[in-house]
Biopython code that builds the backbone (N, CA, C, O; Angstrom):
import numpy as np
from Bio.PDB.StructureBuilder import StructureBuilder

atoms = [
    (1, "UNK", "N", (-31.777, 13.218, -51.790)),
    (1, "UNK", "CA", (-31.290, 11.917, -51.422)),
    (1, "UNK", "C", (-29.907, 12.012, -50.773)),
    (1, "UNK", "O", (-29.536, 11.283, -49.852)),
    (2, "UNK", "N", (-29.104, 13.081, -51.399)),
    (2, "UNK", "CA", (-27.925, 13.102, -50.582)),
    (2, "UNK", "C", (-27.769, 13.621, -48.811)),
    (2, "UNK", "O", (-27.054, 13.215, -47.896)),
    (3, "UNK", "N", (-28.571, 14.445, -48.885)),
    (3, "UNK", "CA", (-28.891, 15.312, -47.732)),
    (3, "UNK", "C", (-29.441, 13.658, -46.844)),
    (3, "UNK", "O", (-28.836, 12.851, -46.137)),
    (4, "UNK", "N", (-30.391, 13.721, -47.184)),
    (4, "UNK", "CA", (-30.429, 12.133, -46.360)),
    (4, "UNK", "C", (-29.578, 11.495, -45.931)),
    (4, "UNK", "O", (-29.502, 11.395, -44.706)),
    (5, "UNK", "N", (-28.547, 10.774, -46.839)),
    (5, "UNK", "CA", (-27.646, 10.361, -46.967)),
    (5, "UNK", "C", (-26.381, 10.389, -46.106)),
    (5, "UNK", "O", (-25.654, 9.532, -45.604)),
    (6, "UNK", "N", (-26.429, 12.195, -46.155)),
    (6, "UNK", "CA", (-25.473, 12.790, -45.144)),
    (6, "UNK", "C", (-26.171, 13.314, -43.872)),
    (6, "UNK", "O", (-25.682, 14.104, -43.064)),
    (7, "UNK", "N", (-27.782, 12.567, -43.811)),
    (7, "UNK", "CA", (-28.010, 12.916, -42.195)),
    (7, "UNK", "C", (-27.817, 11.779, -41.622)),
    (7, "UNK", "O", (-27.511, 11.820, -40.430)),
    (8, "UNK", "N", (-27.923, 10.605, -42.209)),
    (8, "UNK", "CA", (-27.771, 9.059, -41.536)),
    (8, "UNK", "C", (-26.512, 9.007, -41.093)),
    (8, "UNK", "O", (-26.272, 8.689, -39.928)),
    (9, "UNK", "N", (-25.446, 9.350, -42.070)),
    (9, "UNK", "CA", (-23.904, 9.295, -41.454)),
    (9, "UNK", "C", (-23.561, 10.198, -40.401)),
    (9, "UNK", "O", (-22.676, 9.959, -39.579)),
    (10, "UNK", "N", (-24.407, 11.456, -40.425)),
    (10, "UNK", "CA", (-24.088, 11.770, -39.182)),
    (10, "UNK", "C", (-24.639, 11.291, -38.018)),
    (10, "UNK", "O", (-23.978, 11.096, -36.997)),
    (11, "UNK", "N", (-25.964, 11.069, -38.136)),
    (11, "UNK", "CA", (-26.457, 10.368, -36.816)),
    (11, "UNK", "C", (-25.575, 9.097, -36.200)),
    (11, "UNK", "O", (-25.289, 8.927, -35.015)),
    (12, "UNK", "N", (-25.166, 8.116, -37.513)),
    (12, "UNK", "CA", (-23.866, 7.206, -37.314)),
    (12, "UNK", "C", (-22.735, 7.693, -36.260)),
    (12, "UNK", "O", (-22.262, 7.085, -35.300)),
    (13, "UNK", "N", (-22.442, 9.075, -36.789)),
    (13, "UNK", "CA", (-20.748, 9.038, -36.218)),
    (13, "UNK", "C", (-21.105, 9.806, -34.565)),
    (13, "UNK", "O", (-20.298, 9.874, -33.638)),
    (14, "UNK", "N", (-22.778, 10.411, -34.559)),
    (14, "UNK", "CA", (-22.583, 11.232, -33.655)),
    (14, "UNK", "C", (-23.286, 9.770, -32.254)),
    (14, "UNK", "O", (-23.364, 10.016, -31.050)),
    (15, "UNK", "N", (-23.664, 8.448, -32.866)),
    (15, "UNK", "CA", (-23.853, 7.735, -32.342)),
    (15, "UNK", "C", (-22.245, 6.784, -31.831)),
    (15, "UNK", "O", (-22.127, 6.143, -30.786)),
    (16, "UNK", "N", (-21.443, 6.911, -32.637)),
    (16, "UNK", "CA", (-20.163, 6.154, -32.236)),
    (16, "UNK", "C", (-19.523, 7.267, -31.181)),
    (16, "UNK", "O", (-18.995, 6.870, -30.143)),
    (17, "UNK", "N", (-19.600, 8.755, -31.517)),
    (17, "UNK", "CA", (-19.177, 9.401, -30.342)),
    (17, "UNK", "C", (-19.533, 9.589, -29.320)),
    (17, "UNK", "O", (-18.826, 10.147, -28.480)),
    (18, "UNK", "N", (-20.918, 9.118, -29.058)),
    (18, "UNK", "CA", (-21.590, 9.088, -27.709)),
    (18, "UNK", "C", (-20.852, 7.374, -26.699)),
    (18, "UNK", "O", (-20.525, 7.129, -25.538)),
    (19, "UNK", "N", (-20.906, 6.575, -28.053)),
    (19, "UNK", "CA", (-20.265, 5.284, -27.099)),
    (19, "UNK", "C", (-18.953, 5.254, -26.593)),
    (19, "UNK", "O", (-18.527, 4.479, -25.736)),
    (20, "UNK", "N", (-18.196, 6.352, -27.310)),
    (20, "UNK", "CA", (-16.913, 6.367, -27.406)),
    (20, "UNK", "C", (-16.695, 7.131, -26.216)),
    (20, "UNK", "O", (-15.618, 6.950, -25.648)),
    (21, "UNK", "N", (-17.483, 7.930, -25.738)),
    (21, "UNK", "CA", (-17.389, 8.695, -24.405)),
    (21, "UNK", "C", (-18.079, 7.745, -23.374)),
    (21, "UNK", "O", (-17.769, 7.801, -22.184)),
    (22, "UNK", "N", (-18.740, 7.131, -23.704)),
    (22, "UNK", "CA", (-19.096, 6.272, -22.135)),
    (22, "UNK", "C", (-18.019, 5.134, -22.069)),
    (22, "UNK", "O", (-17.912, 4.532, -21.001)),
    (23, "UNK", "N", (-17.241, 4.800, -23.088)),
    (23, "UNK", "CA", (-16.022, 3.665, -22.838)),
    (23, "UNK", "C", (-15.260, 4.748, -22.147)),
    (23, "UNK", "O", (-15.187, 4.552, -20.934)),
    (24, "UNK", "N", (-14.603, 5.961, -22.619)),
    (24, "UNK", "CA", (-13.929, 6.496, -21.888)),
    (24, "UNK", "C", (-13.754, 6.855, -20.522)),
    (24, "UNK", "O", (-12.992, 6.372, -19.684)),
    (25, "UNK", "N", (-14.602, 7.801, -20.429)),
    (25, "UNK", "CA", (-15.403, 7.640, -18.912)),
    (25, "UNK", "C", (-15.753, 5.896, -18.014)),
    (25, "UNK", "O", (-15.966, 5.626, -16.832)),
    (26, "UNK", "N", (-15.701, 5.383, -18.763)),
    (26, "UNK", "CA", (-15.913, 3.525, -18.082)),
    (26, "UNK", "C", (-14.073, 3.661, -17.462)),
    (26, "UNK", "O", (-13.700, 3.720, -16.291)),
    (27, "UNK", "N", (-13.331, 3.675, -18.561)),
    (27, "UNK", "CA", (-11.671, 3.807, -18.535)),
    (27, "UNK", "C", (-11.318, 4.818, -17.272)),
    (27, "UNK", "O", (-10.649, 4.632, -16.255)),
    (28, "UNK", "N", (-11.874, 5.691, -17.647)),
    (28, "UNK", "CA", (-11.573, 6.784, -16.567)),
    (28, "UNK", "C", (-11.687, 6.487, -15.046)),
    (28, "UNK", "O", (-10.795, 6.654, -14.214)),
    (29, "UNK", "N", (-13.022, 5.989, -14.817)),
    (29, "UNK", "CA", (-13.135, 5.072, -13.595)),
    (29, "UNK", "C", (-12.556, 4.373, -12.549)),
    (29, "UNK", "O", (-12.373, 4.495, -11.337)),
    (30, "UNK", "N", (-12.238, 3.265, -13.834)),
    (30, "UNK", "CA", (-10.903, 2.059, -13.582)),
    (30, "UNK", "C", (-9.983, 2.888, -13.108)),
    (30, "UNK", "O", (-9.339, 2.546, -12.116)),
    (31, "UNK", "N", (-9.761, 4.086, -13.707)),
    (31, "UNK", "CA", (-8.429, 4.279, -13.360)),
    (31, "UNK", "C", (-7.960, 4.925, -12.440)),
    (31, "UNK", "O", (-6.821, 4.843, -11.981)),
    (32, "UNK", "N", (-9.156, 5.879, -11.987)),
    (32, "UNK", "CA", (-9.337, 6.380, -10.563)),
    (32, "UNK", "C", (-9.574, 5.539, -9.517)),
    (32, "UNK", "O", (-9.184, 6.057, -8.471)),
    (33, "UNK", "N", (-10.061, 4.437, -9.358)),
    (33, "UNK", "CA", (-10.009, 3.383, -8.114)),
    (33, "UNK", "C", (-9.097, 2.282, -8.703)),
    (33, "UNK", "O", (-9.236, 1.127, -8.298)),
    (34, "UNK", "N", (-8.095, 2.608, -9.716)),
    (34, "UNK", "CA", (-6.949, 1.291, -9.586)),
    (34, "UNK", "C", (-5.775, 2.303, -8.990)),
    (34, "UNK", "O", (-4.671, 1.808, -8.762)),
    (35, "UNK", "N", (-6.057, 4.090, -8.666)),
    (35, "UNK", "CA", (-5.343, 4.470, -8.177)),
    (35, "UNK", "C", (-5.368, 4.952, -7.113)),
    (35, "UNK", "O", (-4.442, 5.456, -6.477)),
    (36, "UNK", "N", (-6.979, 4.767, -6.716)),
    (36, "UNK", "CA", (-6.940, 4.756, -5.339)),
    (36, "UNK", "C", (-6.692, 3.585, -4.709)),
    (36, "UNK", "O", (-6.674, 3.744, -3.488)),
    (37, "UNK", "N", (-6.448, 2.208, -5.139)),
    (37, "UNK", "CA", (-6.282, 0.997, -4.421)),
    (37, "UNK", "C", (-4.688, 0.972, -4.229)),
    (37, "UNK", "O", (-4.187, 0.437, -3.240)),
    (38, "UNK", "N", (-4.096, 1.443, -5.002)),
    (38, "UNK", "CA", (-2.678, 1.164, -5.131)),
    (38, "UNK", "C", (-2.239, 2.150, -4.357)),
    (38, "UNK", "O", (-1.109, 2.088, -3.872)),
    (39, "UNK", "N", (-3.131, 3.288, -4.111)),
    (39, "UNK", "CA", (-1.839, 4.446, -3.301)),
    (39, "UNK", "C", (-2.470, 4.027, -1.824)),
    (39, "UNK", "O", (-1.742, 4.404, -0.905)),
    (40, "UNK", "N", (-3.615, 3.359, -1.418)),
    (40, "UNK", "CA", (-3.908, 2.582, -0.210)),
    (40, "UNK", "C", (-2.512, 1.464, 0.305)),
    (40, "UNK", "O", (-1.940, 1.231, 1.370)),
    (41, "UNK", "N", (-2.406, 1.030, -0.978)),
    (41, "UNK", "CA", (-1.379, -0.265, -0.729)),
    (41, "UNK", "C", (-0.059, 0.430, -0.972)),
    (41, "UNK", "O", (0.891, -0.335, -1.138)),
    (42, "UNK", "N", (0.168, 1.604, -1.020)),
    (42, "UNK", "CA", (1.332, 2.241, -0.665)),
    (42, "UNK", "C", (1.106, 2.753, 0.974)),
    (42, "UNK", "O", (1.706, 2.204, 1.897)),
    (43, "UNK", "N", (0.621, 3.327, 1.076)),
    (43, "UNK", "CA", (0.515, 4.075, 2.547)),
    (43, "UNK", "C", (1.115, 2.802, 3.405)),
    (43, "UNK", "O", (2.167, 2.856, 4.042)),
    (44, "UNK", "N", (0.114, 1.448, 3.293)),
    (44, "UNK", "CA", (-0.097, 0.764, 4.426)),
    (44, "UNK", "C", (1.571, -0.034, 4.064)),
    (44, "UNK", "O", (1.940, -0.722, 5.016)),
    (45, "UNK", "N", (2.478, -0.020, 2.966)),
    (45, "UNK", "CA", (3.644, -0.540, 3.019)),
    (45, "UNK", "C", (4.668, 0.501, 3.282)),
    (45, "UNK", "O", (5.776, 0.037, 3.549)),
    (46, "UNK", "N", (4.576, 1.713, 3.273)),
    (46, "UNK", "CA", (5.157, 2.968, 3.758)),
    (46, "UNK", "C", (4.742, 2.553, 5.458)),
    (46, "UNK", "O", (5.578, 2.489, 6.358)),
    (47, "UNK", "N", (3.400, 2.323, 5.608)),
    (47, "UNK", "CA", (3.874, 2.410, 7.096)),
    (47, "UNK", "C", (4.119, 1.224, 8.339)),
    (47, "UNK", "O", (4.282, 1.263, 9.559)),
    (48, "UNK", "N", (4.044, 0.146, 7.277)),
    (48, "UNK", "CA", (4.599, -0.721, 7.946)),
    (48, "UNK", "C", (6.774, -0.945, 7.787)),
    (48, "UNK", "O", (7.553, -1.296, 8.673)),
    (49, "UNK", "N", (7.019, -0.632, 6.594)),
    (49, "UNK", "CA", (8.822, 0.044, 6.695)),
    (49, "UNK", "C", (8.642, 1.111, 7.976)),
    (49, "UNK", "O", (9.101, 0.768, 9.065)),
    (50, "UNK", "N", (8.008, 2.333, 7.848)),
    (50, "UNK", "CA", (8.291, 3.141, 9.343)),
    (50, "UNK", "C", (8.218, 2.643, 10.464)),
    (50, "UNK", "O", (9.046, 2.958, 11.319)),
    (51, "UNK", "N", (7.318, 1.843, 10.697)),
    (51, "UNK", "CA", (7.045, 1.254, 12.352)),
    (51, "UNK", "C", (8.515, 0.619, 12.383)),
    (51, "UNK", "O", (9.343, 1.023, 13.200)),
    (52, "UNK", "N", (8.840, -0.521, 11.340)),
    (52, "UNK", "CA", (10.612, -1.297, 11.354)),
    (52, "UNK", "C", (11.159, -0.172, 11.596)),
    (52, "UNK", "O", (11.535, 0.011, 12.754)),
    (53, "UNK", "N", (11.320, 0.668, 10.814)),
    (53, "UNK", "CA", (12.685, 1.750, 11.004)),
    (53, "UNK", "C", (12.557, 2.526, 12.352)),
    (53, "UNK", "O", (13.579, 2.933, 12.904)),
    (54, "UNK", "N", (11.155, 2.768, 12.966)),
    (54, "UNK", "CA", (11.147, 3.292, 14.191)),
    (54, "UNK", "C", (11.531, 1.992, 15.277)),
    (54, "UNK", "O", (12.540, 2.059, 15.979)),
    (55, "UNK", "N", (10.919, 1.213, 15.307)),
    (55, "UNK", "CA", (11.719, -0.395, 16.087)),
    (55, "UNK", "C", (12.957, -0.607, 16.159)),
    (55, "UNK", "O", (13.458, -1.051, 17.192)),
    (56, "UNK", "N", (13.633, -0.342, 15.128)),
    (56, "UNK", "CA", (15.061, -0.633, 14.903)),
    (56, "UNK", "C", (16.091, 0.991, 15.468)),
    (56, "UNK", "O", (17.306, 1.164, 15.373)),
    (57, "UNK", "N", (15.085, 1.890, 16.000)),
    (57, "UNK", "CA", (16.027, 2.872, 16.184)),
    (57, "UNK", "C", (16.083, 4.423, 15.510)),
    (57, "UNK", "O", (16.430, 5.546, 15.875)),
    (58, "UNK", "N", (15.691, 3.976, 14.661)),
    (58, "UNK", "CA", (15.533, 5.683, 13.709)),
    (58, "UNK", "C", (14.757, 6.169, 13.997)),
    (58, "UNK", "O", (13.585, 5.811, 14.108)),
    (59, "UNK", "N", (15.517, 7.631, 14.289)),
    (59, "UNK", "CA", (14.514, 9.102, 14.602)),
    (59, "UNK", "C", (13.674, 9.293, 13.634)),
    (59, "UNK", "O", (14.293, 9.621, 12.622)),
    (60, "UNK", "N", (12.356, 9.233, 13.438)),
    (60, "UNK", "CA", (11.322, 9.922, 12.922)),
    (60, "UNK", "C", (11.235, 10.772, 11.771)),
    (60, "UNK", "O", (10.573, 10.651, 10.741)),
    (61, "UNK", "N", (12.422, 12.082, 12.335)),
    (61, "UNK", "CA", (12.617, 12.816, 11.330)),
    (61, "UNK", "C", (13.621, 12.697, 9.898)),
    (61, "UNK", "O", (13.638, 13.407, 8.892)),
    (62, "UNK", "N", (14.383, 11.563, 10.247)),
    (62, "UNK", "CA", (15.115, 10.459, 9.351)),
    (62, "UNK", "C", (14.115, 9.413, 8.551)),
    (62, "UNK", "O", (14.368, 9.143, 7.377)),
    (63, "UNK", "N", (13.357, 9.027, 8.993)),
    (63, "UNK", "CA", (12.725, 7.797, 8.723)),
    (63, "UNK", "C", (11.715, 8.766, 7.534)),
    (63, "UNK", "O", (11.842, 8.442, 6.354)),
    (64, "UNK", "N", (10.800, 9.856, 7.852)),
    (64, "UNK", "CA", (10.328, 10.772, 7.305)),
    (64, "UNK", "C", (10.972, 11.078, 6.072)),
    (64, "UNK", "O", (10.390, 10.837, 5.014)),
    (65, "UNK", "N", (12.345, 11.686, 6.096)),
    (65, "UNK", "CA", (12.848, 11.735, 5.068)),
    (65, "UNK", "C", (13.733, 10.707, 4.197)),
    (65, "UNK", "O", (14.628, 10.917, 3.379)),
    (66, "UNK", "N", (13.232, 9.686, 4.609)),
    (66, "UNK", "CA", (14.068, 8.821, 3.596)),
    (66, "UNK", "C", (12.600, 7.675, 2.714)),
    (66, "UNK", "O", (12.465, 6.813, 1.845)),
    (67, "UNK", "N", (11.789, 8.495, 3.742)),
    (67, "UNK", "CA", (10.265, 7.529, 2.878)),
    (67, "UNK", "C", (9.722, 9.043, 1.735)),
    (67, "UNK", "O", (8.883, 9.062, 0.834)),
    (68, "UNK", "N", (10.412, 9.899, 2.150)),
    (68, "UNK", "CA", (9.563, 11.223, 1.128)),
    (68, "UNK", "C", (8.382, 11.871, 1.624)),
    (68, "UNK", "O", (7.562, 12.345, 0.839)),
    (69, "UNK", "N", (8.272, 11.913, 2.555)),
    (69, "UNK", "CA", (7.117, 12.262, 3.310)),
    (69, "UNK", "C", (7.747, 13.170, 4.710)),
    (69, "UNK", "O", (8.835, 13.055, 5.274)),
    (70, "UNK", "N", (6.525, 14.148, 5.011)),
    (70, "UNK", "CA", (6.707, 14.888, 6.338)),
    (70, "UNK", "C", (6.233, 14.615, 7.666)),
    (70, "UNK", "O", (5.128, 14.085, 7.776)),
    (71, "UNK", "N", (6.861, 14.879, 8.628)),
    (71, "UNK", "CA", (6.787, 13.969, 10.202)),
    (71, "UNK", "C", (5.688, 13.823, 10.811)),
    (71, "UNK", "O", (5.490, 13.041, 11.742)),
    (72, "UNK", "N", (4.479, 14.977, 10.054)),
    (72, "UNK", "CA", (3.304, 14.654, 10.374)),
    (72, "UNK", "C", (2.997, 13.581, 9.620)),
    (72, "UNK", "O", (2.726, 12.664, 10.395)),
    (73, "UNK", "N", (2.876, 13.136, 8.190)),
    (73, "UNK", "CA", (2.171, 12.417, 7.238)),
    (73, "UNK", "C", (3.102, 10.745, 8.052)),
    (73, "UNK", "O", (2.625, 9.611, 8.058)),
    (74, "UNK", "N", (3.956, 11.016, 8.416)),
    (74, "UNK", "CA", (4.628, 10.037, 9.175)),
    (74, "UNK", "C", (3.920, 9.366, 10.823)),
    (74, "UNK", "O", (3.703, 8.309, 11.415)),
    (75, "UNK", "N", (3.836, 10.334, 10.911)),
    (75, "UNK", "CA", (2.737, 10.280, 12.362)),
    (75, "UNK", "C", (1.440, 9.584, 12.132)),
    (75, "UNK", "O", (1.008, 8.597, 12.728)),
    (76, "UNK", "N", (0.812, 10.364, 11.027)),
    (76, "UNK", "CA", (-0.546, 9.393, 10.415)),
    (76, "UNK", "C", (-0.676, 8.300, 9.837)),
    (76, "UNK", "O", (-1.688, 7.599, 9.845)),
    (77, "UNK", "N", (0.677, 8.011, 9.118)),
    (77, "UNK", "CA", (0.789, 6.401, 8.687)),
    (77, "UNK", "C", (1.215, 5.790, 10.327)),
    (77, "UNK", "O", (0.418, 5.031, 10.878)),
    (78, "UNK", "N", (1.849, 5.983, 10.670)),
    (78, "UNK", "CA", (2.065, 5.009, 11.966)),
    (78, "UNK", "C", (1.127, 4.816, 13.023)),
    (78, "UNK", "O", (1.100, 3.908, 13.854)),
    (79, "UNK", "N", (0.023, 6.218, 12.818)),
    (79, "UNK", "CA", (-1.042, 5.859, 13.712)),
    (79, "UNK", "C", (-2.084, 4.894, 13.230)),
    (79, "UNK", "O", (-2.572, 3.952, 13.854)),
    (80, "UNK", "N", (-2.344, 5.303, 11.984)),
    (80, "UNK", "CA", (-3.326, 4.277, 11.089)),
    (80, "UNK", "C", (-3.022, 2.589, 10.666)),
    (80, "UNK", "O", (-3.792, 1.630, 10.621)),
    (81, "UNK", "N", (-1.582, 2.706, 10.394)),
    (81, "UNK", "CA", (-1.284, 1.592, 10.481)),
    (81, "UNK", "C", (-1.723, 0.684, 12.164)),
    (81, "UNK", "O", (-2.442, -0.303, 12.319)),
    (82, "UNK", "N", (-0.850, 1.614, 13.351)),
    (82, "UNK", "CA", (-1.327, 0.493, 14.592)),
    (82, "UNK", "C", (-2.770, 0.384, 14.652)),
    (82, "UNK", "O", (-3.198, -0.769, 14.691)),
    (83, "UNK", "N", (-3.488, 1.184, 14.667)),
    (83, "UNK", "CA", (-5.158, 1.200, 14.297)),
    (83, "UNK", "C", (-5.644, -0.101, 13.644)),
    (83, "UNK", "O", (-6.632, -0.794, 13.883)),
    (84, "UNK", "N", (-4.943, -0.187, 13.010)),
    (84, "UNK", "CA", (-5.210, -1.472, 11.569)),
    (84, "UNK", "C", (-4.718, -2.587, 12.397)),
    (84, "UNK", "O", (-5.333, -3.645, 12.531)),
    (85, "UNK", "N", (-3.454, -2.281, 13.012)),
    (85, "UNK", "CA", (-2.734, -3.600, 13.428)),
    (85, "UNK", "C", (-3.520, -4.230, 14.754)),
    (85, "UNK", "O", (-3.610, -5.392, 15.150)),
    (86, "UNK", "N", (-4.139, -2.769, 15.362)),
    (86, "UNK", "CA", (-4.598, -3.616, 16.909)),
    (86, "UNK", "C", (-6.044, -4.023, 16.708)),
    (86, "UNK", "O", (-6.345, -4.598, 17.754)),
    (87, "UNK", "N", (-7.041, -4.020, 15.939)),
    (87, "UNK", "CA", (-8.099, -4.163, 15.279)),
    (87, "UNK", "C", (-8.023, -4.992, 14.592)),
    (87, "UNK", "O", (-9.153, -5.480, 14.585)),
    (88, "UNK", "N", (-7.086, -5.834, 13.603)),
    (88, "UNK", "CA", (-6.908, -6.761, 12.951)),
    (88, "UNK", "C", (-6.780, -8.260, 13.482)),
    (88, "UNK", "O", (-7.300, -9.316, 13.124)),
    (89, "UNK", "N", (-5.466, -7.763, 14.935)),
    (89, "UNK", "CA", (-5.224, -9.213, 15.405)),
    (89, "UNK", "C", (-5.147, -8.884, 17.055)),
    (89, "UNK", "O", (-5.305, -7.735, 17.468)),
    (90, "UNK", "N", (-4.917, -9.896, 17.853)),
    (90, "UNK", "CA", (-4.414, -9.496, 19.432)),
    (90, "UNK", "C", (-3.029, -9.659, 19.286)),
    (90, "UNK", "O", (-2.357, -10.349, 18.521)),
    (91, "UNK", "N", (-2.686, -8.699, 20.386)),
    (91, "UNK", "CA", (-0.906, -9.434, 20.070)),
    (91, "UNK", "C", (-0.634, -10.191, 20.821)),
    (91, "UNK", "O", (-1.210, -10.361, 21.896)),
    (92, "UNK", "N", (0.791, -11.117, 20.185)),
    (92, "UNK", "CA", (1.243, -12.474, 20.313)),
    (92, "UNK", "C", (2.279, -12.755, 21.062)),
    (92, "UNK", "O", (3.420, -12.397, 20.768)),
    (93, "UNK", "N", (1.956, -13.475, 22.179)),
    (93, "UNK", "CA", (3.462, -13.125, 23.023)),
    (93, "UNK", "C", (4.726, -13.764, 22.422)),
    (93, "UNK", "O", (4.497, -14.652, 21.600)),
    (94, "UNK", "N", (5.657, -13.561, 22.605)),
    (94, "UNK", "CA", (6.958, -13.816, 21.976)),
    (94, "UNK", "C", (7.484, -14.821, 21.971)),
    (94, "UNK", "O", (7.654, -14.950, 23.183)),
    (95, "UNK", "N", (8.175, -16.252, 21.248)),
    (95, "UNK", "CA", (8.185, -16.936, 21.848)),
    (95, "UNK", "C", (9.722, -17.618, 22.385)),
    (95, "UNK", "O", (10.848, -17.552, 21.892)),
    (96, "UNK", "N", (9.158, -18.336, 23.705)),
    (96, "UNK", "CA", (10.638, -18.511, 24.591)),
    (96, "UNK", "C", (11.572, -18.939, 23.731)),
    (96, "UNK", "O", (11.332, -19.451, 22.637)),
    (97, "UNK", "N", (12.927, -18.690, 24.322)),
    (97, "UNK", "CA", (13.906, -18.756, 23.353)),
    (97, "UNK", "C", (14.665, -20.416, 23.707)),
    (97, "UNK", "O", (14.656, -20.284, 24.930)),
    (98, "UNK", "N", (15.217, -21.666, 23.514)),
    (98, "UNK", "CA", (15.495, -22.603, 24.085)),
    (98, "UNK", "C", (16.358, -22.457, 24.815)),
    (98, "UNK", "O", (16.998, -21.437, 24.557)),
    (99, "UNK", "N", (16.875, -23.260, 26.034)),
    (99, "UNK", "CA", (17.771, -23.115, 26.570)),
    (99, "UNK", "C", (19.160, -23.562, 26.450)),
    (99, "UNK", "O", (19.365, -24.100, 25.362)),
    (100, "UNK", "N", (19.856, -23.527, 26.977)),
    (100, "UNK", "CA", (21.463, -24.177, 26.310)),
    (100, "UNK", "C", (21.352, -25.650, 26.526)),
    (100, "UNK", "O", (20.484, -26.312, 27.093)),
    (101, "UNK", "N", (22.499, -26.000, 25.904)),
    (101, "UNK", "CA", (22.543, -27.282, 26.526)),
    (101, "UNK", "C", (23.420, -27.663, 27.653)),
    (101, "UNK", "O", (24.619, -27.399, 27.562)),
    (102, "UNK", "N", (23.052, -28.138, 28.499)),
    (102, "UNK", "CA", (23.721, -28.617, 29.327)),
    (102, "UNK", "C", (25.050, -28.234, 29.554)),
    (102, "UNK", "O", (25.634, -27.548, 30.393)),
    (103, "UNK", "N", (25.449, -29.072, 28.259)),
    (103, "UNK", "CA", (26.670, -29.548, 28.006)),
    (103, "UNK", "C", (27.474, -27.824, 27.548)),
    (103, "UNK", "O", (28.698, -27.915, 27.451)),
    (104, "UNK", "N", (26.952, -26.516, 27.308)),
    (104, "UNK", "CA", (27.621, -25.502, 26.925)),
    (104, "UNK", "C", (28.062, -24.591, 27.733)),
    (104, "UNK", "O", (27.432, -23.840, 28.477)),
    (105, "UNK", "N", (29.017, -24.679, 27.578)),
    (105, "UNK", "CA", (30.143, -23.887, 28.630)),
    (105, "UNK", "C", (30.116, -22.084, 28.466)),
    (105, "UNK", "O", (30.117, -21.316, 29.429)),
    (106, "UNK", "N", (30.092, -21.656, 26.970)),
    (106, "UNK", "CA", (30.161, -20.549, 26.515)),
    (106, "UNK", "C", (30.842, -19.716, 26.085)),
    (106, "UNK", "O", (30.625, -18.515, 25.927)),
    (107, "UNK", "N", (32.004, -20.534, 25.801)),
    (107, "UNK", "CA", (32.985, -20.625, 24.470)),
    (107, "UNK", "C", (32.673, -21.007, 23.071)),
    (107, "UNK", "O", (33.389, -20.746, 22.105)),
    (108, "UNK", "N", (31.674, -21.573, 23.045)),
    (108, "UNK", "CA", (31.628, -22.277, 21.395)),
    (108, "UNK", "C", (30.495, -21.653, 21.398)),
    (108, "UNK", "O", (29.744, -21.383, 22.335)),
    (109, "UNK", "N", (30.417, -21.431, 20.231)),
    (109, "UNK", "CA", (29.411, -20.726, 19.070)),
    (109, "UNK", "C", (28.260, -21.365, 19.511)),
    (109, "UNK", "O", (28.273, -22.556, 19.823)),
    (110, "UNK", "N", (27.247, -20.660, 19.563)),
    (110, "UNK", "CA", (25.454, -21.418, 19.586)),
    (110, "UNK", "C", (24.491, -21.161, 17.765)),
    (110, "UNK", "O", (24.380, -20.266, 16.926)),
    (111, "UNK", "N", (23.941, -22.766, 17.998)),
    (111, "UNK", "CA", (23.600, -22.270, 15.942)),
    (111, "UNK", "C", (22.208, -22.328, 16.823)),
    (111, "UNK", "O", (21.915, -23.161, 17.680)),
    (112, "UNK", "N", (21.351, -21.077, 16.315)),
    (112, "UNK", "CA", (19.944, -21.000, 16.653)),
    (112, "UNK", "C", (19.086, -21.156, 15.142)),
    (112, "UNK", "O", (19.266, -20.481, 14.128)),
    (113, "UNK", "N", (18.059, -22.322, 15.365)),
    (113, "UNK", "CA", (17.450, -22.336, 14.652)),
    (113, "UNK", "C", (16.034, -21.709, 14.743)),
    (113, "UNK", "O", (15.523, -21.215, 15.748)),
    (114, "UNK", "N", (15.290, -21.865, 13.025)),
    (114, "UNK", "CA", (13.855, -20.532, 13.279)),
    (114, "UNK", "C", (13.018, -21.515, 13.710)),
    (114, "UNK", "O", (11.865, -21.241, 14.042)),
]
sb = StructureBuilder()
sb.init_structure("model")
sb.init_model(0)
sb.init_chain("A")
sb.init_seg("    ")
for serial, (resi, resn, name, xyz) in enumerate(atoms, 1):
    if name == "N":
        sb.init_residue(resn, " ", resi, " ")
    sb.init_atom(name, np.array(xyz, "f"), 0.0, 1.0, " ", f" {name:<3s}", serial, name[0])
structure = sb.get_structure()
C-alpha cells in the first residue's frame, strides 16, 4: 500500500514538472519576441536620432560613436530606416514661410509663429 502510495505522488510531482516546463518555455517565448520587438524599436529610434545628427551636420563617424555602434551598423540603420521612410509616406513639400509685413523695415525683431 505504501509503494502505491509513493507511486501516485510521484506520478503527481512528475505531472506538476511537466506543466511547470511548458509555463516556462510559454515565459521563455514572451521573452524572446518582447525582445525582439523592443530591440526593433531600438534600431528604428537609433536611426531616426542618426538621420537628425547626420541633417544637422555630424560626421558619421561621430554620430556612430556616440550611438555605440560601428559606421557600418550606422550605414544599415540609415539605409533601413529611409527604406521604411520612402515606402511608408511620399515626401512633403515644405511649407512657405510668410512674408514680412509691409510695414518691416528690418531692424525689429520678427516673432515667427508654428
Amino acid at each position: 500500500m505504501a509503494e502505491e502510495e509513493l507511486g501516485t505522488i510521484d506520478d503527481g510531482l512528475q505531472d506538476q514538472i511537466r506543466k511547470i516546463d511548458e509555463r516556462a518555455e510559454k515565459d521563455r517565448e514572451r521573452a524572446r519576441e518582447s525582445a525582439k520587438t523592443n530591440g526593433e524599436d531600438l534600431k528604428a529610434a537609433q536611426a531616426s536620432v542618426a538621420d537628425e545628427m547626420v541633417a544637422l551636420g555630424a560626421k558619421p563617424a561621430d554620430v556612430a560613436a556616440r550611438l555605440g555602434i560601428s559606421v557600418g551598423e550606422l550605414r544599415k540603420l540609415r539605409s533601413i530606416n529611409s527604406d521604411k521612410n520612402s515606402s511608408e509616406t511620399a515626401p512633403v513639400p515644405p511649407t512657405p514661410a510668410e512674408p514680412a509685413p509691409a510695414s518691416y523695415t528690418g531692424d525689429e525683431p520678427v516673432s515667427v509663429s508654428a
